[in-house]
DSSP file (Angstrom, degrees, kcal/mol; ACC not computed):
  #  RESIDUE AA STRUCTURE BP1 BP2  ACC     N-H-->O    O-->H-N    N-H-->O    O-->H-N    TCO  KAPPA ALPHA  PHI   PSI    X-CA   Y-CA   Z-CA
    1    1 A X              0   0    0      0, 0.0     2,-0.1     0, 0.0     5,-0.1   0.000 360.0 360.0 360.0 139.2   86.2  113.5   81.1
    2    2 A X    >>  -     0   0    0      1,-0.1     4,-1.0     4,-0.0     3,-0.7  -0.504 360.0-105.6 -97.0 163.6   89.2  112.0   82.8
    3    3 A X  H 3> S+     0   0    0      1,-0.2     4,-2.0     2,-0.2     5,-0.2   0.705 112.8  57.0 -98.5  14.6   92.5  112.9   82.5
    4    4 A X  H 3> S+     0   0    0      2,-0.2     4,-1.1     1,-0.1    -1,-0.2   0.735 113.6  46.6 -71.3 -25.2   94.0  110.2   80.3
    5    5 A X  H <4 S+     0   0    0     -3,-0.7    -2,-0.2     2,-0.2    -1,-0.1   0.627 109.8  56.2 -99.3   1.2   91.3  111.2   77.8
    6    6 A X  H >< S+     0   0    0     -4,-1.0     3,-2.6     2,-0.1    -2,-0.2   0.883 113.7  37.6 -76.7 -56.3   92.2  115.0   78.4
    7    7 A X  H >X S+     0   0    0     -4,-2.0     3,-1.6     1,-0.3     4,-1.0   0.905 103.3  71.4 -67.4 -24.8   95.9  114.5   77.5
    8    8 A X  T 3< S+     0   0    0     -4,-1.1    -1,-0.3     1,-0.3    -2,-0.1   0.456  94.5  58.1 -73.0  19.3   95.1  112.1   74.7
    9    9 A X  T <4 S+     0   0    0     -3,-2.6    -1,-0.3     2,-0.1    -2,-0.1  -0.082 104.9  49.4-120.7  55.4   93.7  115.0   72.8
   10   10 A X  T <4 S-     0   0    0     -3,-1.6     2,-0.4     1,-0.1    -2,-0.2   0.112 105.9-142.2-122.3 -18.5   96.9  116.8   73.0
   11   11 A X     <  -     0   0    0     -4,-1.0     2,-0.3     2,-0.0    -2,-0.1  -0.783  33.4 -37.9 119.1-170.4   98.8  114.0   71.9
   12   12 A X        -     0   0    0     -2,-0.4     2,-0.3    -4,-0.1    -4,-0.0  -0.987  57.4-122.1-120.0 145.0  102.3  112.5   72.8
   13   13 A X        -     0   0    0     -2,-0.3    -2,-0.0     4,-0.1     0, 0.0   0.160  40.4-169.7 -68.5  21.8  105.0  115.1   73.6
   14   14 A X        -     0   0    0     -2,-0.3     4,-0.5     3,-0.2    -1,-0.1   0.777  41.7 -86.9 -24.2-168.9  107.8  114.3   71.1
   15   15 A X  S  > S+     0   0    0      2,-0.1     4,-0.6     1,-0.1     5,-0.1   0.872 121.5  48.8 -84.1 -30.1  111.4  115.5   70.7
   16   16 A X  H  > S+     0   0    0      1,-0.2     4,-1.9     2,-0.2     3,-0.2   0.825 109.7  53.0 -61.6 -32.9  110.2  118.9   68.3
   17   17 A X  H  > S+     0   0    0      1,-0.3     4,-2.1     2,-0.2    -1,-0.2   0.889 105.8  46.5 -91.0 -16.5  107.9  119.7   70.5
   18   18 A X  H  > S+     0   0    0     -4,-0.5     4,-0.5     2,-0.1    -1,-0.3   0.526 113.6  53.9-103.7  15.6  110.2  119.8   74.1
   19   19 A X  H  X S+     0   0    0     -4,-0.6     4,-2.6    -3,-0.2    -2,-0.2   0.772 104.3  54.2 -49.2 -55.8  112.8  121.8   72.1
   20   20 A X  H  X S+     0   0    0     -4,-1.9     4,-1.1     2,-0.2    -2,-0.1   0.888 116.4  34.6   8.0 -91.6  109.8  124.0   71.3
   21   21 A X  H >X S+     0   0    0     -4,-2.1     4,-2.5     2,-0.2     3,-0.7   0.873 118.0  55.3 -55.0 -47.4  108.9  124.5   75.3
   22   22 A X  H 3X S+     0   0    0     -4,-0.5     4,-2.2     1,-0.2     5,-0.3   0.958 109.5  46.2 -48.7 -69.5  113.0  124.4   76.1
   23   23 A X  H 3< S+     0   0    0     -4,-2.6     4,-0.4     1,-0.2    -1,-0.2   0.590 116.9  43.6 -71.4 -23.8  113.4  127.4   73.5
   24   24 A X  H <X S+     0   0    0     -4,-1.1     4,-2.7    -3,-0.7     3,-0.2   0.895 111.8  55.6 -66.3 -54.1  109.9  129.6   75.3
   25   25 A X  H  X>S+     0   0    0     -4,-2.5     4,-2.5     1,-0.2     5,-0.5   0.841 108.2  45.9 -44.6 -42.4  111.4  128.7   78.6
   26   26 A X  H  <5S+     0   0    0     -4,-2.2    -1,-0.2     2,-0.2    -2,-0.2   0.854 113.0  52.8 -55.2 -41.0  115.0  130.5   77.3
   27   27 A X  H  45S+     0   0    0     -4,-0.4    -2,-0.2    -5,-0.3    -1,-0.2   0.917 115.4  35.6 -70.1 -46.5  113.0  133.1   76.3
   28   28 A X  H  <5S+     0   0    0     -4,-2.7    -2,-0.2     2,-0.1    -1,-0.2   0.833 130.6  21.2 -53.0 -51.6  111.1  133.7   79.7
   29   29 A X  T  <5S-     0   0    0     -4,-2.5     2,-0.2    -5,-0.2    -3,-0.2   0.894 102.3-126.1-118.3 -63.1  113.5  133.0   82.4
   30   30 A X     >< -     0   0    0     -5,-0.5     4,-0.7     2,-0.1    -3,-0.1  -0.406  32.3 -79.5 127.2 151.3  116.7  133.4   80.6
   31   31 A X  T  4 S+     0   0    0      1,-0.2     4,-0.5    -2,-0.2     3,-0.1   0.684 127.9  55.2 -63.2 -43.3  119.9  130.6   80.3
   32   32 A X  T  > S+     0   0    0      1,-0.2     4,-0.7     2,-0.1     3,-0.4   0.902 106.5  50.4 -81.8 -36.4  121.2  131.8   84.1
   33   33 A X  T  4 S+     0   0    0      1,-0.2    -2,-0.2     2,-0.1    -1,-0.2   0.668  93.7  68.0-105.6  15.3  117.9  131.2   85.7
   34   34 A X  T  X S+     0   0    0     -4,-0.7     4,-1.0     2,-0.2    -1,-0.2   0.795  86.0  65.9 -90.6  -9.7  117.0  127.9   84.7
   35   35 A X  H >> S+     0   0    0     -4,-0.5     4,-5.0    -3,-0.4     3,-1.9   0.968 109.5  41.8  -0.1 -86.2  119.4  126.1   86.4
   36   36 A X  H 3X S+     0   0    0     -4,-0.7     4,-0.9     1,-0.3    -1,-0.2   0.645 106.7  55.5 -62.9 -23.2  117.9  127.2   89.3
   37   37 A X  H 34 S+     0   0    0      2,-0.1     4,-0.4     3,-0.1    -1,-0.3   0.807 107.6  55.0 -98.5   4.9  114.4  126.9   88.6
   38   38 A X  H <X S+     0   0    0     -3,-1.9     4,-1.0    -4,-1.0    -2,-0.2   0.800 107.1  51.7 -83.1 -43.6  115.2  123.2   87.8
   39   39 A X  H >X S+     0   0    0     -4,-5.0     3,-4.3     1,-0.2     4,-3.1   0.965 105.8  51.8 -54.6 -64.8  116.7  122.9   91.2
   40   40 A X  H 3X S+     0   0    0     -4,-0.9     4,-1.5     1,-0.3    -1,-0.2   0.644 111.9  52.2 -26.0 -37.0  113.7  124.3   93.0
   41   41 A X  H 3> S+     0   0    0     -4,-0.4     4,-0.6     2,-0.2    -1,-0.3   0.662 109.2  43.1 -68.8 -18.6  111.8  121.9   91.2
   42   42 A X  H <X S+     0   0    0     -3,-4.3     4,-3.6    -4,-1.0    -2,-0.2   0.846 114.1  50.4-104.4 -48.6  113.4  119.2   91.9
   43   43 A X  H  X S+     0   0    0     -4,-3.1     4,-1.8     1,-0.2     5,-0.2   0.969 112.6  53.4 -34.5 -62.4  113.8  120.2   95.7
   44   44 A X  H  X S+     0   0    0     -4,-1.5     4,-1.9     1,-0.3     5,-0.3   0.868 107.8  47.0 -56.8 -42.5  110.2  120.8   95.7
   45   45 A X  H  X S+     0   0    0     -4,-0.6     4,-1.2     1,-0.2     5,-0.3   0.941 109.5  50.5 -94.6 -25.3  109.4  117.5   94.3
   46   46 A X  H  X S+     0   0    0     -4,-3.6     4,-1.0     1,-0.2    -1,-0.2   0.824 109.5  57.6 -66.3 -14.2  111.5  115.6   96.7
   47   47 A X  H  X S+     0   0    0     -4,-1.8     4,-0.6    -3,-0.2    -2,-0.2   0.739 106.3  46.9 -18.3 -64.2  109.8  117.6   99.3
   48   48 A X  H >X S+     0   0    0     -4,-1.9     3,-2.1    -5,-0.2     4,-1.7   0.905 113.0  46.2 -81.0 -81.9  106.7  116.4   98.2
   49   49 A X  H 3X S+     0   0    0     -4,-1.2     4,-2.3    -5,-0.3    -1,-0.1   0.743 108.1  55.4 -28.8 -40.2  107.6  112.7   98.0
   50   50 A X  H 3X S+     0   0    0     -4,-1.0     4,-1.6    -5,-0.3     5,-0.4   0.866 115.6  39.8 -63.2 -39.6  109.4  112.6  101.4
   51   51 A X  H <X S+     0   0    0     -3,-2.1     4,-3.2    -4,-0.6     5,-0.5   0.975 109.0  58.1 -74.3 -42.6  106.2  113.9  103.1
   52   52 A X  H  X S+     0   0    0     -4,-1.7     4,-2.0     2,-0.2    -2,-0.2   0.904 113.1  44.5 -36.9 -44.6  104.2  111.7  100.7
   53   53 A X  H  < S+     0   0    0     -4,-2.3     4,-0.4    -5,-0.4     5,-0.4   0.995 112.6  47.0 -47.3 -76.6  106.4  108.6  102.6
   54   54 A X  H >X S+     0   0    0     -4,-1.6     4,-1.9     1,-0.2     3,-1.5   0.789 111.3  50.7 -61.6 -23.3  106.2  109.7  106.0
   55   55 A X  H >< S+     0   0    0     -4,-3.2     3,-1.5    -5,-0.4    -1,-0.2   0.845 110.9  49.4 -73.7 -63.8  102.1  110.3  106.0
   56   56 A X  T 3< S+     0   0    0     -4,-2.0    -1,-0.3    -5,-0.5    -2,-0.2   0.672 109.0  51.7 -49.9   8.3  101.4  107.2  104.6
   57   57 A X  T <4 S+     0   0    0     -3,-1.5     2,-0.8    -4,-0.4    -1,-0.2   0.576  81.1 111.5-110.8 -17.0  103.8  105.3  107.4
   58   58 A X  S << S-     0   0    0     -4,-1.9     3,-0.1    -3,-1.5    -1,-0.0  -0.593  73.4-133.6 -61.5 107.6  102.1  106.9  110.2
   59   59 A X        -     0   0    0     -2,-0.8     2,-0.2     1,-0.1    -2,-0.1   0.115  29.6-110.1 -73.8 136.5  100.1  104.3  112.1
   60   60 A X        -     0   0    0      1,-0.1    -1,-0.1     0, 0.0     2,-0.1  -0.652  49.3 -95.7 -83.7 156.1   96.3  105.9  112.7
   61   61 A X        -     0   0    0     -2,-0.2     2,-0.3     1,-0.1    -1,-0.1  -0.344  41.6-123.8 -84.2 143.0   96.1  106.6  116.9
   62   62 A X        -     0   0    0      4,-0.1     2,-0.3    -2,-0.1    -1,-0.1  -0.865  33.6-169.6 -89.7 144.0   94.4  103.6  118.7
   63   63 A X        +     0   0    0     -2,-0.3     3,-0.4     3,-0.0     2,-0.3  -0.994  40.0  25.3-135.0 162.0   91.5  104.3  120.8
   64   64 A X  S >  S-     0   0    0     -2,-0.3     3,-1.0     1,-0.1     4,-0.3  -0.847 123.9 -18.5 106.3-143.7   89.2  102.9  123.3
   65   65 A X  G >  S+     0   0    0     -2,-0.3     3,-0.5     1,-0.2     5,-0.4   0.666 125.1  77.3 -31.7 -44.9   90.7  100.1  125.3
   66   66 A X  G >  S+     0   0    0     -3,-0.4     3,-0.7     1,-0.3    -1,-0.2   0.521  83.6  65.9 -65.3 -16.5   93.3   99.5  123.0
   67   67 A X  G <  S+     0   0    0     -3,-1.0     2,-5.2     1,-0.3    -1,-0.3   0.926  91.7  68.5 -72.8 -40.9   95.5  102.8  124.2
   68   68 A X  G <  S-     0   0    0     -3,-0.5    -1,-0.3    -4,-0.3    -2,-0.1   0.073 123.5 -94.9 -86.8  37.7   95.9  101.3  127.2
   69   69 A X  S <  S+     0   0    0     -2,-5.2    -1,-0.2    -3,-0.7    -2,-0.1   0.395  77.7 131.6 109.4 -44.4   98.2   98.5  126.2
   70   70 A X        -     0   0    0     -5,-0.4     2,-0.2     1,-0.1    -1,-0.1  -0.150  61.6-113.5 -92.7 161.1   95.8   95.7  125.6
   71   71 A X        -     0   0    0     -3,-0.1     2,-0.3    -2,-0.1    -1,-0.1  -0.642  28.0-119.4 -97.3 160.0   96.4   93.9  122.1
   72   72 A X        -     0   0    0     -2,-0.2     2,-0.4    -6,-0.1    11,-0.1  -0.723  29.6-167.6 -84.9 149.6   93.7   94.2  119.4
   73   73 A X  B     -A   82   0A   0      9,-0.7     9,-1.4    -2,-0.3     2,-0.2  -0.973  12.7-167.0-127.5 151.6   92.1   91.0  118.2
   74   74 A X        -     0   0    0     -2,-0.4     2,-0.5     7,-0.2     7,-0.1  -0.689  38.3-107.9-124.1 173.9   89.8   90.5  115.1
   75   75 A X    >   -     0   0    0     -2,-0.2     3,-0.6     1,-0.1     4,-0.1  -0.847  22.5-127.8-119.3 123.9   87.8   86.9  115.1
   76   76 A X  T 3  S+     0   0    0     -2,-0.5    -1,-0.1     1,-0.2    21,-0.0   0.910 102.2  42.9 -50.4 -33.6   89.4   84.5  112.3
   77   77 A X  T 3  S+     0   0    0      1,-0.1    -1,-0.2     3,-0.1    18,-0.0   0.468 126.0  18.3-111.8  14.7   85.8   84.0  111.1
   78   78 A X  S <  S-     0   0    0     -3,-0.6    -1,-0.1     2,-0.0    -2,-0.1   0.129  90.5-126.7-147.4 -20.4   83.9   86.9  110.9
   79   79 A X        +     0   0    0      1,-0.2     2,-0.3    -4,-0.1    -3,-0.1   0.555  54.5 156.6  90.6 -18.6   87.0   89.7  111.0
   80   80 A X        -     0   0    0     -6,-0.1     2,-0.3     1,-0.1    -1,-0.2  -0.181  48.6-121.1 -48.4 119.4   85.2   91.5  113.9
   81   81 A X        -     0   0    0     -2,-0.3     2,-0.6    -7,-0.1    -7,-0.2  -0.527  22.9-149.0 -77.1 125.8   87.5   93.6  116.3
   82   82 A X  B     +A   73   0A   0     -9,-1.4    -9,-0.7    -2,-0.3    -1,-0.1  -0.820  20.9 176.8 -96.7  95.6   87.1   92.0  119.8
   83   83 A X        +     0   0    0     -2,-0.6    -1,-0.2   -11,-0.1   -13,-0.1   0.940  61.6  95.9 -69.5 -48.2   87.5   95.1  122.4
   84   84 A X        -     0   0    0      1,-0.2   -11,-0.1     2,-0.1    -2,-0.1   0.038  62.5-168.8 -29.3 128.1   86.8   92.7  125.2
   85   85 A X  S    S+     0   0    0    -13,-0.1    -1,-0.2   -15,-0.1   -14,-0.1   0.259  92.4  43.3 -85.6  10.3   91.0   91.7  126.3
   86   86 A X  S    S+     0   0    0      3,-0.0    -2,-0.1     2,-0.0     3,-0.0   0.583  86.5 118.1-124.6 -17.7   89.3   88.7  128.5
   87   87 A X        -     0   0    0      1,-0.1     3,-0.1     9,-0.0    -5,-0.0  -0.050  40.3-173.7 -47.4 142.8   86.8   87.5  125.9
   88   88 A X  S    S+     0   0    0      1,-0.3     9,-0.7     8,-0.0     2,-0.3   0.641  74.2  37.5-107.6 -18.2   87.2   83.6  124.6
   89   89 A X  S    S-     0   0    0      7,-0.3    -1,-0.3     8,-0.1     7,-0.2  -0.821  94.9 -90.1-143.5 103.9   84.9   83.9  122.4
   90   90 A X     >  -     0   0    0     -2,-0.3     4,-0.9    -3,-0.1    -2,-0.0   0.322  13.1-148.5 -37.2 147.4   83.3   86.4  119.8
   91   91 A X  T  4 S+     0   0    0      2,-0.1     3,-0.3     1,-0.1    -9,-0.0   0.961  98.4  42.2 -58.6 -85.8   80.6   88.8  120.6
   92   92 A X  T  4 S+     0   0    0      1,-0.2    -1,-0.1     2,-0.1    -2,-0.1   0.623 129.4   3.7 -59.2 -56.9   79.6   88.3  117.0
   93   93 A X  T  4 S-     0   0    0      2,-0.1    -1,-0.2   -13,-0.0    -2,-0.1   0.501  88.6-115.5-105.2  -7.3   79.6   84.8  115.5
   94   94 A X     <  +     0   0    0     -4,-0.9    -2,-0.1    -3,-0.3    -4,-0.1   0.421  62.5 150.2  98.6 -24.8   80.6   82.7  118.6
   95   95 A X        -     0   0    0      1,-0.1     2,-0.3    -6,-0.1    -2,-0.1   0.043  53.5-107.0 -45.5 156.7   84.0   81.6  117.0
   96   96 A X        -     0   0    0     -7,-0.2    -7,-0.3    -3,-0.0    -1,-0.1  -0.961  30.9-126.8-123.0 136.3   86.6   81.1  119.8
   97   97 A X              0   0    0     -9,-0.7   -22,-0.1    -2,-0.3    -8,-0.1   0.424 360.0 360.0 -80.9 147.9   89.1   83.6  120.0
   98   98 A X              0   0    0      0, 0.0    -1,-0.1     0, 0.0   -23,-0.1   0.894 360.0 360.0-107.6 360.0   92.8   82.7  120.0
């Protein structure tokens, strides 16, 4: 079961029903300490998002030849990565490199 078809059998949350949760929350924490647990949440998820950024901008490590400087090439016509830096022509299809 996925979870769009898990929450659709709870429904949509309406406006009764987050006064509801607002008015348990009061009950639990207390008026002074949700403030604060809204900040912490909010820190926490801007936490999260800033790390989300930065993994996904990190470039994966090159290795083999390619550390050393040398440009990668792929072959217009078959998309193959050409380790070779002196090759004219692909290993794979023959194509010649540009």
């Amino acid at each position: 079961m996925s979870l769009l078809a898990a929450l659709g059998l709870f429904g949509t949350l309406g406006t009764p029903e987050l006064i509801i949760i607002l008015i348990i929350l009061l009950l639990i924490f207390g008026a002074s300490k949700l403030p604060q647990l809204g900040g912490a949440m909010g820190k926490t998820i801007k936490a999260f998002k800033s790390e989300m950024k930065d993994g996904m901008a990190e470039e994966p490590a090159k290795t083999g030849p390619a550390q050393a400087g040398a440009e990668v090439r792929f072959c217009a016509k078959c998309g193959v990565e050409v380790k070779d830096a002196e090759a004219t022509y692909c290993p794979k299809c023959g194509k010649a490199l540009p």
